[in-house]
Each structure stands twice: as C-alpha cells, then as structure tokens.
N, C-alpha and C positions, 0 to 999 in steps of 0.2 A: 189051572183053568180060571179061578177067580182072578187072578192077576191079568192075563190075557183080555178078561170082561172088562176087567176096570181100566183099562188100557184105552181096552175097543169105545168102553163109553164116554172118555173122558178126549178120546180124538174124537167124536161125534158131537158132543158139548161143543170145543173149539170151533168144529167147521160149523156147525148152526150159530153159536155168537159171532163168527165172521158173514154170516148170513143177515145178520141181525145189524150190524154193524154199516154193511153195505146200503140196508136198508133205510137205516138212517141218512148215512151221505145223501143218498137218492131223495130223501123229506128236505134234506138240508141245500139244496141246489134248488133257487129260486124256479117263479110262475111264467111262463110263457105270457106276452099282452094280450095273446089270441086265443079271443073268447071259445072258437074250436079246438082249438090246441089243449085250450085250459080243459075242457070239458074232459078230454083223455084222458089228460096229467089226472084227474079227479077219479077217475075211475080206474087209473092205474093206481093210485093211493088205496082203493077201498083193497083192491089183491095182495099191495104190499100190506097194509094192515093186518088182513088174514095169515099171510105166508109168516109174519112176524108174534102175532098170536099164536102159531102151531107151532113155530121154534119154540118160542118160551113154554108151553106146556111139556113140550120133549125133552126137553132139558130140565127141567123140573123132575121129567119123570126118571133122567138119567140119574139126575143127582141123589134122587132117592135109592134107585138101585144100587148106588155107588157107598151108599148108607147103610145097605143092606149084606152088601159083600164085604165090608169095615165089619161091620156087628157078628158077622156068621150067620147073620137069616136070610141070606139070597136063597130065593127058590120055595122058601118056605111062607103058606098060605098066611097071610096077618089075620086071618079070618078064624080057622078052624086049627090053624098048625099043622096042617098036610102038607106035604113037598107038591108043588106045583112041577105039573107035567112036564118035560126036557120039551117036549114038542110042543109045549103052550111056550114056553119060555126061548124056542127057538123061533116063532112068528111073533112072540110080545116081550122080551128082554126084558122090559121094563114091568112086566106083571107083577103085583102085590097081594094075587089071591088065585086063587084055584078057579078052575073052568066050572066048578060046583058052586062057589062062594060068588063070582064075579057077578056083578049085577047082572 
C-alpha cells in the first residue's frame, strides 16, 4: 500500500509541476498595448499567482509525505505518536498529525 501512495503522490507532484510550469509559459508570453486588455491580463496574473502558491504548498506537503512512507512513519501523529485516522488520511493524504494534535 505505501508503494501505491508513494506512486499516487509522486504522479500528483508531476501533474501540479506541469501545472506550475504552464503557469509560467502563460507570465512568460508578453502584455497586450490595451490598457483594457492589460487590466484582465492583471487580474488573471493575481489567480495564476494563487493557483501557483497552492501547487507549491501541495507539493510540499506531498514530498513530505513521500518522506514519511521512506522513513516508516506515514500515518503516524509527529505530535503525539498515535497513528492518524485511515479516514483523516483518506480526506488529508498529506496529514502529519492526528485530528487531536491538528491545530
């Protein structure tokens, strides 16, 4: 099963750095002259900035997990050392503490 995780999370890393990736091209493709135009392009920038901030945290938090299934402590609270719930860890994969511990 950890094989499988580390699988699942390491094809989720890829497609969000392809996500990331895109997002650059799309920075990297010059300004419209039109000052209405420009004004979109600008607030299509502040969503791409967003969408590119929550890649990189997710991927952060994969790579932790991926850290954690290497070491043998996936699943296990860093907090307390309780096993974190199947059903926390089936809505949060990426969890590093218990639904007790979690801020």
């Amino acid at each position: 099963m950890s094989l499988q995780l580390k699988s699942q999370f390491t094809d989720r890393i890829i497609e969000l750095q392809k996500r990331i990736d895109s997002i650059h091209q799309d920075f990297a493709g010059g300004r419209n002259a039109d000052w209405a135009e420009q004004a979109r392009e600008r607030e299509n920038d502040e969503v791409l900035n967003a969408l590119e901030s929550e890649a990189k945290v997710e991927i952060q938090l994969l790579s932790n997990a991926i850290k954690c299934i290497e070491n043998g402590d996936y699943g296990i609270c860093q907090a307390c050392g309780e096993d974190i719930a199947k059903q926390r860890l089936a809505v949060q994969p990426s969890a590093i503490k218990c639904i007790n511990c979690a801020d």
